[in-house]
BALOBA-1460 file (C-alpha; in Angstrom, 3 decimals):
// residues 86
<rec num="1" residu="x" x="90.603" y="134.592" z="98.983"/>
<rec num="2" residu="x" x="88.637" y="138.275" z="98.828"/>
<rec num="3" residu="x" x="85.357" y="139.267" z="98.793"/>
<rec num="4" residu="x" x="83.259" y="142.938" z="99.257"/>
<rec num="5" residu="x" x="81.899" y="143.052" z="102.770"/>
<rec num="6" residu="x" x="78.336" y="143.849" z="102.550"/>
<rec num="7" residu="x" x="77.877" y="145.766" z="105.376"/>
<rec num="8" residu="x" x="81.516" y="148.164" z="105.318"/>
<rec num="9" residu="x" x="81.516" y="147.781" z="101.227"/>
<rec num="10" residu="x" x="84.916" y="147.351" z="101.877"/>
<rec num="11" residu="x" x="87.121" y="144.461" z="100.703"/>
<rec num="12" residu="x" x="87.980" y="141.804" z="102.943"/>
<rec num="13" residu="x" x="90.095" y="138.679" z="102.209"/>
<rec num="14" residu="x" x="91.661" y="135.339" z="104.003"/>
<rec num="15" residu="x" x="94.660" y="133.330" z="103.361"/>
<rec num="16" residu="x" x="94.353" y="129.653" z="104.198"/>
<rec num="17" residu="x" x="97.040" y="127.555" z="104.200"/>
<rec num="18" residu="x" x="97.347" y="123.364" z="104.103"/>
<rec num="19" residu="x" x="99.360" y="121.229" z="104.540"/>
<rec num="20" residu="x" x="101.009" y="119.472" z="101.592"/>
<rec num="21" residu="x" x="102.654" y="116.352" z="101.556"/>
<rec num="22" residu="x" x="104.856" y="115.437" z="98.664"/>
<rec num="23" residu="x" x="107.206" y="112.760" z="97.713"/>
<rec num="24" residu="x" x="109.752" y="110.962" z="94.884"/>
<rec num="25" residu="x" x="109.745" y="113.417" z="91.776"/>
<rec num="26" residu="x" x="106.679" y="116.272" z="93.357"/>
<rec num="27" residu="x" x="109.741" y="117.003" z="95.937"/>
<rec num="28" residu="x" x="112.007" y="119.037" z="92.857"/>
<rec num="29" residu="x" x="109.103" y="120.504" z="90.964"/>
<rec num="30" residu="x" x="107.593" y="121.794" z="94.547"/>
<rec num="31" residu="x" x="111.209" y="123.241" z="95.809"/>
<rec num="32" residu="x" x="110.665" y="125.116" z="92.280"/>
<rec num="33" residu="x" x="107.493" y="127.038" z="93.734"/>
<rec num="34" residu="x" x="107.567" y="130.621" z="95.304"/>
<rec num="35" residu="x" x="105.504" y="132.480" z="98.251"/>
<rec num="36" residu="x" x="101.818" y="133.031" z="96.418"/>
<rec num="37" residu="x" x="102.090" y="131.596" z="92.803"/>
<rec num="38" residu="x" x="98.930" y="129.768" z="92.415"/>
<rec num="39" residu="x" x="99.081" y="125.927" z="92.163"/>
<rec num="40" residu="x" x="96.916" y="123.188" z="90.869"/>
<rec num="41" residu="x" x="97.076" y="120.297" z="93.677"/>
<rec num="42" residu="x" x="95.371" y="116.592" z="92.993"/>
<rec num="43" residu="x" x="95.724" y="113.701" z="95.690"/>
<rec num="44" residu="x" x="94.503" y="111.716" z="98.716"/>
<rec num="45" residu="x" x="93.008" y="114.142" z="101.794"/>
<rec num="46" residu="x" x="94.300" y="112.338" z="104.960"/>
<rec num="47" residu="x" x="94.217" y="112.487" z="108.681"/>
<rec num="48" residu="x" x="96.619" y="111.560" z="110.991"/>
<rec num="49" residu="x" x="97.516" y="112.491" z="115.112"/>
<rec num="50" residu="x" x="100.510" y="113.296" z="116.721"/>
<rec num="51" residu="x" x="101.290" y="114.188" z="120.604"/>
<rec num="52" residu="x" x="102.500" y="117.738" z="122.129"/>
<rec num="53" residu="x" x="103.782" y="118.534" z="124.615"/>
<rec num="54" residu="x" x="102.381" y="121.399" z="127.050"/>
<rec num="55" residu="x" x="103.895" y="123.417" z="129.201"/>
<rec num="56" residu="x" x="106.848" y="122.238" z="131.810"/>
<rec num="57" residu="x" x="106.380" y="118.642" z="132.484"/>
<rec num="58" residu="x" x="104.722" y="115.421" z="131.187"/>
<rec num="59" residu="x" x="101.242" y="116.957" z="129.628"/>
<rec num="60" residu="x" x="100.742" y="116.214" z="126.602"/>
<rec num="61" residu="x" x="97.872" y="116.787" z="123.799"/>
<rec num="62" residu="x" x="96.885" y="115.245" z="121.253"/>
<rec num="63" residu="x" x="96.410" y="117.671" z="117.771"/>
<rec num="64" residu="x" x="94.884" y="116.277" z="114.813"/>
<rec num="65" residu="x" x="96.236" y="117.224" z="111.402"/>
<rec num="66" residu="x" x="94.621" y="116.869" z="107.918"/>
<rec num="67" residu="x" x="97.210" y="116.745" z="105.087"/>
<rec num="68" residu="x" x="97.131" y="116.368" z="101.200"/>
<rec num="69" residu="x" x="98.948" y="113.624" z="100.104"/>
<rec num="70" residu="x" x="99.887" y="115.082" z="96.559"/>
<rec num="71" residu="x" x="100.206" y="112.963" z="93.502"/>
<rec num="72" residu="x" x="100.187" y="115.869" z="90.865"/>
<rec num="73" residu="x" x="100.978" y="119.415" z="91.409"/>
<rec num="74" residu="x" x="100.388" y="121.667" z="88.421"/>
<rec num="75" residu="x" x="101.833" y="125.584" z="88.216"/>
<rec num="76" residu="x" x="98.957" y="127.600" z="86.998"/>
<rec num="77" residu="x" x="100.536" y="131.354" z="86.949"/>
<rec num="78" residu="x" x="102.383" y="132.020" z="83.852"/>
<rec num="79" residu="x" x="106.178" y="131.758" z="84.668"/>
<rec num="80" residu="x" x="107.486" y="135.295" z="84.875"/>
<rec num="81" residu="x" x="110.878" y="136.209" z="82.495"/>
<rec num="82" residu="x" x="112.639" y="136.821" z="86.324"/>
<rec num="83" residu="x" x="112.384" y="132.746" z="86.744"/>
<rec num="84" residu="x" x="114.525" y="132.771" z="83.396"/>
<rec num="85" residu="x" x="111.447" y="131.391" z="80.838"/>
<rec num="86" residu="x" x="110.429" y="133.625" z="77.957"/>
């Protein structure tokens, strides 16, 4: 993501990552993706919790996660003629 900074001018931008979760079929098409090709992804937003553990000792946290459960995944960058498609 990039936008113009209204008070520098300059541009500024953010990359934000989630968490994907795929399964069955997704997993071979997904293992097919490279670093920052742009994706199409549809499917269920969950949230789940899991515990950490801090530090030496028995402290623990717990962290909450949100993950996409992905039932279609789509490539939307035109495959290159390096990935071997014309």
């Amino acid at each position: 993501m990039s936008w113009k900074n209204r008070d520098s001018g300059e541009y500024d931008s953010r990359s934000e990552w989630h968490r994907i979760v795929v399964w069955g079929d997704l997993t071979k098409f997904a293992q097919t993706l490279k670093k920052g090709e742009h994706v199409y992804v549809s499917g269920e937003l969950r949230y789940r919790e899991y515990q950490k553990a801090i530090g030496e000792g028995s402290h623990s946290v717990t962290m909450p996660v949100a993950e996409i459960h992905a039932t279609e995944i789509r490539r939307l960058d035109p495959r290159t003629l390096e990935d071997g498609a014309a």
